[in-house]
Backbone bond lengths (Angstrom), bond angles and torsions (degrees), N, CA, C in turn:
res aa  C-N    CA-C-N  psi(-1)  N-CA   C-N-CA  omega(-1)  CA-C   N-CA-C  phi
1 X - - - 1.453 - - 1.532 110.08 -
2 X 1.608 114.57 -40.28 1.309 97.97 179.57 1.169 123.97 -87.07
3 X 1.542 121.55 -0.74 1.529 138.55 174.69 1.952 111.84 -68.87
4 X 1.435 98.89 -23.49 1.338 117.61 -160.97 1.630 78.75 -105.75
5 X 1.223 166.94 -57.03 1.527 150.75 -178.55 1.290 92.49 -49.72
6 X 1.369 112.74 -76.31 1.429 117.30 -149.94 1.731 109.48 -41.61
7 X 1.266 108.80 -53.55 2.178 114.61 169.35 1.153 93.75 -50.64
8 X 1.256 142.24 -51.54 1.547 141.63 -127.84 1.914 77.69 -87.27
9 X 1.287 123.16 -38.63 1.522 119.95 -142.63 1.769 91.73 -106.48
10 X 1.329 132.99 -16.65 1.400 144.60 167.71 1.556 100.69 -68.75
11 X 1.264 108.91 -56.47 1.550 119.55 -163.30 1.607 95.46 -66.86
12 X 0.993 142.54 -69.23 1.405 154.51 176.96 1.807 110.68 -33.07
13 X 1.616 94.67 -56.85 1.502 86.01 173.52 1.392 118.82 -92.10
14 X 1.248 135.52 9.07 1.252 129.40 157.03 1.908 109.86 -61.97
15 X 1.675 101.02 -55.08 1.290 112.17 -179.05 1.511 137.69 -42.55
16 X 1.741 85.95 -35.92 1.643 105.94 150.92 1.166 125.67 -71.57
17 X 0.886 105.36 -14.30 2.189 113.38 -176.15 1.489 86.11 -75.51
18 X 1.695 125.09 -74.00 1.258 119.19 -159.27 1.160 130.57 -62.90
19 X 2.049 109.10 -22.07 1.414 105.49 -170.20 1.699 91.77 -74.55
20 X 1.623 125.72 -29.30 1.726 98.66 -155.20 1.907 77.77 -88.46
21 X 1.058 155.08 -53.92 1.220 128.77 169.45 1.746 134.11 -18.33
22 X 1.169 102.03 -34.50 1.583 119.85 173.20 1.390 105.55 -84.33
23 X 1.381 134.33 -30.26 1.682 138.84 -144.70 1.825 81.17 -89.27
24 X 1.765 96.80 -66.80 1.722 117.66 -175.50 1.448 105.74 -45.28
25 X 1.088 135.45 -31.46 1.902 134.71 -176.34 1.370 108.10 -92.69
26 X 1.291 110.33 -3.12 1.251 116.18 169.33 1.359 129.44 -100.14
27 X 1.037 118.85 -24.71 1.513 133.52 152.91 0.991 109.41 -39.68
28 X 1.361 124.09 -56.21 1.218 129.60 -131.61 1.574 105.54 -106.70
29 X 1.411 106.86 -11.41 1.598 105.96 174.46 1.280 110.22 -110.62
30 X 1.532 113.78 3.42 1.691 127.75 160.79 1.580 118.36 -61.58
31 X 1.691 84.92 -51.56 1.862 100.39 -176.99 1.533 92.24 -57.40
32 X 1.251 129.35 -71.53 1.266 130.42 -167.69 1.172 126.45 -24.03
33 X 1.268 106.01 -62.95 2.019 129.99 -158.55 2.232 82.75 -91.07
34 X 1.281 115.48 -19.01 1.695 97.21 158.08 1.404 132.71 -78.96
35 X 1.706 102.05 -35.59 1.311 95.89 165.10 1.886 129.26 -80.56
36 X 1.567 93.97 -17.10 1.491 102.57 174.66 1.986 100.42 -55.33
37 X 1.619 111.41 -47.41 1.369 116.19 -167.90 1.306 107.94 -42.65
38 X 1.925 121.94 -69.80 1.455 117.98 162.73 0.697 106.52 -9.07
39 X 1.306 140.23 -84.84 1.958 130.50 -130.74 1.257 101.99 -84.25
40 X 1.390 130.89 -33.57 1.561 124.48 -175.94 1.426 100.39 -69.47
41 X 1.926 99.27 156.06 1.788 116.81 -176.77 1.326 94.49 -141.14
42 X 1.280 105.52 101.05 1.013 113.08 162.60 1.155 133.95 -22.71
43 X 1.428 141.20 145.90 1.366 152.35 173.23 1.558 109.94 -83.95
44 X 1.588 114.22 131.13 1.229 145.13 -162.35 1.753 86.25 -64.12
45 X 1.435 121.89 143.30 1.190 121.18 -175.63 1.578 90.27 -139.74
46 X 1.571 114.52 128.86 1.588 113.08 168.15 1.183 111.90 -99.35
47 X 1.591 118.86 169.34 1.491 108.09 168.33 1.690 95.74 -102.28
48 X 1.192 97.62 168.24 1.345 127.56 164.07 1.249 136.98 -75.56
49 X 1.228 130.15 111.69 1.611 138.50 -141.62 1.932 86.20 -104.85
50 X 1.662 95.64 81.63 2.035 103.66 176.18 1.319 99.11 -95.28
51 X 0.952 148.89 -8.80 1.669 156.34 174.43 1.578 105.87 -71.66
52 X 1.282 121.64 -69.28 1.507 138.58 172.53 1.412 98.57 -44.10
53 X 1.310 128.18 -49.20 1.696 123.98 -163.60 1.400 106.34 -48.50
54 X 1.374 131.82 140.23 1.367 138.08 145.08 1.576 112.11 -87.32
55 X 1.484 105.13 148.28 1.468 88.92 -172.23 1.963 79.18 -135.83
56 X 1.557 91.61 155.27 1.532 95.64 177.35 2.389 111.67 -104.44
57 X 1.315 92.49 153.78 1.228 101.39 -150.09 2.334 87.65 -75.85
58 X 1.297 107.21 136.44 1.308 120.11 -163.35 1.653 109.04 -70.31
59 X 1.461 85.76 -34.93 2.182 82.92 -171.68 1.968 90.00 -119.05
């Protein structure tokens, strides 16, 4: 029984090690890919003229 806490209590606090290891690397590639956002300009997007289309009849 106490062989089975002790894993049970290793396993648990490892898990905590990785999630705030995972939480902290995540910040940090948030800040990034926000300031990357600033500098990008978007690309000019047209609409599509589906009104104008003629379409031919199938059968």
């Amino acid at each position: 029984m106490l062989t089975f806490f002790s894993i049970l209590l290793v396993l648990v606090g490892l898990n905590a090690a990785l999630l705030l290891f995972s939480v902290n690397s995540n910040k940090k590639r948030t800040q990034k890919t926000n300031s990357n956002i600033a500098d990008y300009s978007p690309t000019k997007i047209y609409p599509l003229n589906i009104i104008e289309a003629k379409y031919k009849k199938a059968v």
